[in-house]
Backbone as CSV, one residue per row, in Angstrom:
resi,resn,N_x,N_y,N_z,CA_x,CA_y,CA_z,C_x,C_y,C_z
1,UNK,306.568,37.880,-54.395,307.163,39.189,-54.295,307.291,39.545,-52.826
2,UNK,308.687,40.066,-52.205,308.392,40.664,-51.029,308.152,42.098,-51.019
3,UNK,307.294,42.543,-50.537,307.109,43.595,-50.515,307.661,44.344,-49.833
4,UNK,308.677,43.776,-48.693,309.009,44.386,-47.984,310.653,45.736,-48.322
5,UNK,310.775,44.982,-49.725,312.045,45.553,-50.775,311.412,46.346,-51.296
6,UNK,310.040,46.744,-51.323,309.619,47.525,-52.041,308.759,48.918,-51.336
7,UNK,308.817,48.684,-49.722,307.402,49.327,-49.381,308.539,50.189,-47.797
8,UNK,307.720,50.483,-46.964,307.760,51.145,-46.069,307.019,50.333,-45.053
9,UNK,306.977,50.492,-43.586,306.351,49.934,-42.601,305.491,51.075,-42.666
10,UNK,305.298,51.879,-43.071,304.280,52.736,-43.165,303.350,53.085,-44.255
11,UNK,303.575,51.951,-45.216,303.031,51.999,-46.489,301.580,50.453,-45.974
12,UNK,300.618,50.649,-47.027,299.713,49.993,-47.216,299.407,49.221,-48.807
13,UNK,299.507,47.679,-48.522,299.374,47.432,-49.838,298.257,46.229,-49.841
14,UNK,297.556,46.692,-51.038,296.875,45.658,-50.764,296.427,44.673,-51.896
15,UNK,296.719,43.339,-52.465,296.899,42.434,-53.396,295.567,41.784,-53.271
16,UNK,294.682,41.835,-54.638,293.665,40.420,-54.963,294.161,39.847,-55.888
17,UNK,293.566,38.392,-55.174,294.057,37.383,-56.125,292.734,36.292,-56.127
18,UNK,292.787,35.404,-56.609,291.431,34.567,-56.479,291.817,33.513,-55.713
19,UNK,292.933,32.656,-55.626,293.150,32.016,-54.374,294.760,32.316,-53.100
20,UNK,294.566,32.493,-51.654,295.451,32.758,-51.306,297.028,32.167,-52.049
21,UNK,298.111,33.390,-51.552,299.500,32.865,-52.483,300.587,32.456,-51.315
22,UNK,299.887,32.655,-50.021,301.190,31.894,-49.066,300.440,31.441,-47.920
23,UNK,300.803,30.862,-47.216,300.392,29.803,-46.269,300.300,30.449,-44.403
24,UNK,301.619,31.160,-44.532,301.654,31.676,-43.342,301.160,32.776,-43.109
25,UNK,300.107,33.656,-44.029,299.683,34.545,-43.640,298.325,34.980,-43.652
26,UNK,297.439,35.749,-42.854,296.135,35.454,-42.770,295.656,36.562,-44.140
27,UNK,294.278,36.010,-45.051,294.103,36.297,-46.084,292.299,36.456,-46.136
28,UNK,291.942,37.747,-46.489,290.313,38.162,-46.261,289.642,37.433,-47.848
29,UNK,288.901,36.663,-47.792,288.208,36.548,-48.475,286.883,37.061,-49.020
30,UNK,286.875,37.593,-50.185,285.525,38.094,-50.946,284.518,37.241,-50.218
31,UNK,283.155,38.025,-50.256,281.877,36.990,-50.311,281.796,37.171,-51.644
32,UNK,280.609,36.005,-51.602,280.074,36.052,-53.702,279.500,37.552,-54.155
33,UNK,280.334,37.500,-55.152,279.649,39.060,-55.566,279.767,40.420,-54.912
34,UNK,280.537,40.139,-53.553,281.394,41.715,-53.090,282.001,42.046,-53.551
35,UNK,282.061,43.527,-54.085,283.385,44.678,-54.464,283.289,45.192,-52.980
36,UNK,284.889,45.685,-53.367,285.868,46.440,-52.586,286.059,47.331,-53.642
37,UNK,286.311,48.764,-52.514,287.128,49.805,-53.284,288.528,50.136,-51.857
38,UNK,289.481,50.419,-52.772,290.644,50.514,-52.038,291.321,51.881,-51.827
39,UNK,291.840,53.219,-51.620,291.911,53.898,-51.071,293.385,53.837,-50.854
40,UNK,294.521,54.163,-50.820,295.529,54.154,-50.571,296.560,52.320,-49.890
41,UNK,295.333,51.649,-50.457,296.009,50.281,-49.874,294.758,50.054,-48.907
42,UNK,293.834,50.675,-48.232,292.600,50.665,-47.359,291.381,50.313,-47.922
43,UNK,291.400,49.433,-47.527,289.464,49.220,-47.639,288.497,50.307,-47.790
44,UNK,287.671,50.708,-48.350,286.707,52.062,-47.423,285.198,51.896,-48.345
């Protein structure tokens, strides 16, 4: 999906998946057993 048809340069999005889905872009990995809560597309 590009998101970019879908979003704003001022928008925040943020996708989990269990293994990265593209190559050229840098991708945060979970530790074992971390939650995240997300916030408008933000970490917090």
């Amino acid at each position: 999906m590009d998101f970019a048809q879908h979003t704003s340069p001022q928008d925040r999005v943020a996708v989990v998946v269990t293994a990265p889905l593209t190559v050229n872009e840098a991708w945060t990995q979970f530790g074992a057993g971390e939650l995240k809560v997300f916030v408008e597309g933000a970490a917090v």
